[in-house]
C-alpha positions in Angstrom: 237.3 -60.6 19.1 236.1 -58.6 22.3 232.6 -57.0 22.7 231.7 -53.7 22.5 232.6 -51.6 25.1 230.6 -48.8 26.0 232.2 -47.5 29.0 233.6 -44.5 27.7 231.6 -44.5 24.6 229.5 -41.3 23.3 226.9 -42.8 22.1 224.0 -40.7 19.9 220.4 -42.7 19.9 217.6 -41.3 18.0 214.2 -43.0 18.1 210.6 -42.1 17.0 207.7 -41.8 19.5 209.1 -44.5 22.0 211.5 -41.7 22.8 208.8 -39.1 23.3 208.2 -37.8 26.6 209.6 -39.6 29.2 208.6 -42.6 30.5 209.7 -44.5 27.7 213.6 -44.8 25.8 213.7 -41.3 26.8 214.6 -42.7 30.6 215.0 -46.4 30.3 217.5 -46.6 27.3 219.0 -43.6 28.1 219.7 -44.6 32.0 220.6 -48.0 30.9 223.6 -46.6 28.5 224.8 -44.2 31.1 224.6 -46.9 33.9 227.3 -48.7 31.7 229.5 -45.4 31.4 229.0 -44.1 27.9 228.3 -40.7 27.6 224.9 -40.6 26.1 223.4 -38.2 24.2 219.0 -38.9 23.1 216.5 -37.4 20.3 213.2 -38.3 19.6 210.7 -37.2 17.1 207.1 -38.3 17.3 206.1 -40.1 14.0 209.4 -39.9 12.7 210.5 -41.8 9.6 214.3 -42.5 9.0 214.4 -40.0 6.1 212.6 -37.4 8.4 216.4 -37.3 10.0 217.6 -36.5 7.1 215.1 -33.5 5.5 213.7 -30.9 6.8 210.0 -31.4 7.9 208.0 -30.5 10.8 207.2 -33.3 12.8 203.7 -32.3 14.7 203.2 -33.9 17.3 206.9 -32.8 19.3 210.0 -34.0 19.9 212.2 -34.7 23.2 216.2 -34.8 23.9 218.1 -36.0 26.8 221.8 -35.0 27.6 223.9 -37.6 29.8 222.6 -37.0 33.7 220.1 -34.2 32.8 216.3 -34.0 32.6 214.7 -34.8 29.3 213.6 -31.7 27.3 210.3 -32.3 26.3 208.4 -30.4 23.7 204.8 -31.4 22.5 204.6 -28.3 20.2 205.2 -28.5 16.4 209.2 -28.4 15.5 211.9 -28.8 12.5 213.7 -32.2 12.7 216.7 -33.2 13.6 219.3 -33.2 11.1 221.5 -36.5 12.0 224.5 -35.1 10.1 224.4 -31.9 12.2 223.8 -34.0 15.7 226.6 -36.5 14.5 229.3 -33.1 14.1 227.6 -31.4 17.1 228.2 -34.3 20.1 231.0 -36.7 18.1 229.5 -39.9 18.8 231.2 -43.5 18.2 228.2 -45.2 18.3 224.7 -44.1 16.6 221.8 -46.0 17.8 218.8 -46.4 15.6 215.4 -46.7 17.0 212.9 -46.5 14.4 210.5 -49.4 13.0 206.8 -48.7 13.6 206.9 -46.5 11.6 207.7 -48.6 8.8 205.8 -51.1 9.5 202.8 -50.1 7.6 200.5 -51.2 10.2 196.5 -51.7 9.1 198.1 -51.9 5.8 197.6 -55.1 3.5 201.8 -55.7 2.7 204.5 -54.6 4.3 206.0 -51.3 2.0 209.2 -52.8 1.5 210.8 -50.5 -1.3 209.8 -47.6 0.5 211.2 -48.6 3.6 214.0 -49.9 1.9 215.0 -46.4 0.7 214.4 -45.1 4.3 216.8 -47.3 5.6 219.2 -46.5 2.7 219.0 -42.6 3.3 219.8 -42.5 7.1 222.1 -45.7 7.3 224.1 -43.8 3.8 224.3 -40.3 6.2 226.0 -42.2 9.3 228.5 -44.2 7.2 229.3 -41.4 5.4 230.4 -40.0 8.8 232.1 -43.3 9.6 230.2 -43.9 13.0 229.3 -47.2 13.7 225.7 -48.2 14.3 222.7 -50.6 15.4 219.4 -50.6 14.4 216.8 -51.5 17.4 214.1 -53.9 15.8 210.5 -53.4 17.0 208.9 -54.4 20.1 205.5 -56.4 20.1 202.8 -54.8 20.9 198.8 -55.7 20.4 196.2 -56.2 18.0 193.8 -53.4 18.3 192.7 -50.0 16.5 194.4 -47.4 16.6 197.8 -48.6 15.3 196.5 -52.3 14.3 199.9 -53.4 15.2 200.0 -57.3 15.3 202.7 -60.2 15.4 203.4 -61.0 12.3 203.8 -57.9 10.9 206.0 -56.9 13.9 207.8 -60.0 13.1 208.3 -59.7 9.2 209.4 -56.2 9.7 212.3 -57.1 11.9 213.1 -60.2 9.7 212.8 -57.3 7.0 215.2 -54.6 9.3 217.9 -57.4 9.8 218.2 -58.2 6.1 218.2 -54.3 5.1 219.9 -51.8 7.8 223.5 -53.2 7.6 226.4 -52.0 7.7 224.5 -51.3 10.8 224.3 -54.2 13.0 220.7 -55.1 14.4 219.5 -55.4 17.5 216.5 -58.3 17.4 213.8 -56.6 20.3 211.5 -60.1 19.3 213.7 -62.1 21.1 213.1 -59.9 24.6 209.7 -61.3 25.0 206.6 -63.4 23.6 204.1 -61.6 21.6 201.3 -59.6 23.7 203.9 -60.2 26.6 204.9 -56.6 27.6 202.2 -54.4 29.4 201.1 -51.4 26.5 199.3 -48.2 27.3 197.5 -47.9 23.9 198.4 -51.3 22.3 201.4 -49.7 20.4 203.5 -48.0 23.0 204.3 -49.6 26.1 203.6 -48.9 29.7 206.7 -47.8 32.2 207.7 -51.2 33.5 207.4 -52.2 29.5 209.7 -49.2 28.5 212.1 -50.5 31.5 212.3 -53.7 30.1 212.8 -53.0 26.6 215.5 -50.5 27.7 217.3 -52.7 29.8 217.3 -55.7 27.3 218.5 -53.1 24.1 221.4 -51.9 26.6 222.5 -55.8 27.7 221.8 -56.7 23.6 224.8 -53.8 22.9 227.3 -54.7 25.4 227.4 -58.5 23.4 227.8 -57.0 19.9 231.6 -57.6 18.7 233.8 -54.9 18.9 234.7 -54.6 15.4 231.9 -53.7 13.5 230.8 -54.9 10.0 233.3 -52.6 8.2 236.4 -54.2 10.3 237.2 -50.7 11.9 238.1 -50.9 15.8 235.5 -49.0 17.9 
């Protein structure tokens, strides 16, 4: 069984607010992916939730799109969501990336919301399939312990143990591996600084080109 090939590939990759603006996903993941030849095409929506993909709601804080060599389209104003159905018909994509975990994380929270999160999953992983595109799910990136987000290590850890065991027939893409906790530089203790971003970015694209070509479902890519 070969790996995944992505030269060639469209390749959709929606993401919460590590895709929004433009030193972040935005331009590391994004350059990465087209670097390698697919044809990419990037959304992100600050706050976003899996389900937000999938219903309407205004997502306040902006959102930010990217279309193969072009300059990201960044819009801090308050905007209607995405509709992944609608993106999946509009650009045709083999691949759908997934970046979206903080925020279902439940950080500063005593427990993890696992049924909640559960039925995120559920909703946006049940409107891909039903497409038949394949998909991976980026896992979260460590951050640090501090107010605002009150991110820490192990619940950035038990939510990607949680994401791996939940998100398939998506296959999942393990960020903890990329570094040691509190290793990557962050601007705000959540979201990471430029050289972070690069990292990341770089590590998601090399983590793709080793998944197998044929996805869970056994249908040639």
């Amino acid at each position: 069984m070969g790996a995944l090939a992505l030269a060639g590939l469209v390749v959709l990759v929606i993401g919460d607010n590590h895709m929004v603006g433009r030193d972040n996903l935005l331009t590391t993941l994004h350059d990465g992916l087209t670097g390698l030849g697919a044809v990419v095409h990037s959304y992100g929506m600050c706050g976003a939730t899996p389900e937000d993909w999938v219903l309407r709601v205004t997502e306040r804080c902006g959102r930010t799109e990217r279309h193969g060599n072009d300059a990201p389209i960044v819009d801090l104003s308050p905007a209607l969501s995405w509709n992944i159905g609608e993106l999946i018909d509009k650009h045709q994509p083999r691949l759908v990336i997934v970046e979206t975990a903080d925020t279902l994380a439940g950080y500063g929270s005593p427990q993890l919301p696992r049924a909640w999160a559960a039925n995120q999953v559920g909703v946006l992983v049940g409107q891909i399939r039903s497409r038949h595109v394949d998909c991976a799910w980026i896992g979260p990136i460590w951050g640090r312990e501090a107010a605002p987000y009150y991110k820490t290590a192990v619940r950035v850890k038990e939510t990607s143990e949680f994401l791996a065991q939940t998100v398939a027939p998506c296959r999942f893409i393990d960020s903890t591996v990329f570094a040691t906790p509190a290793e990557l530089p962050t601007a705000d203790w959540q979201h990471l600084t430029l050289p972070g971003y690069k990292r990341w970015g770089n590590d998601i694209a090399e983590a793709l080109q080793q998944l197998p070509a044929t996805p869970p479902d056994g249908r040639e890519r």
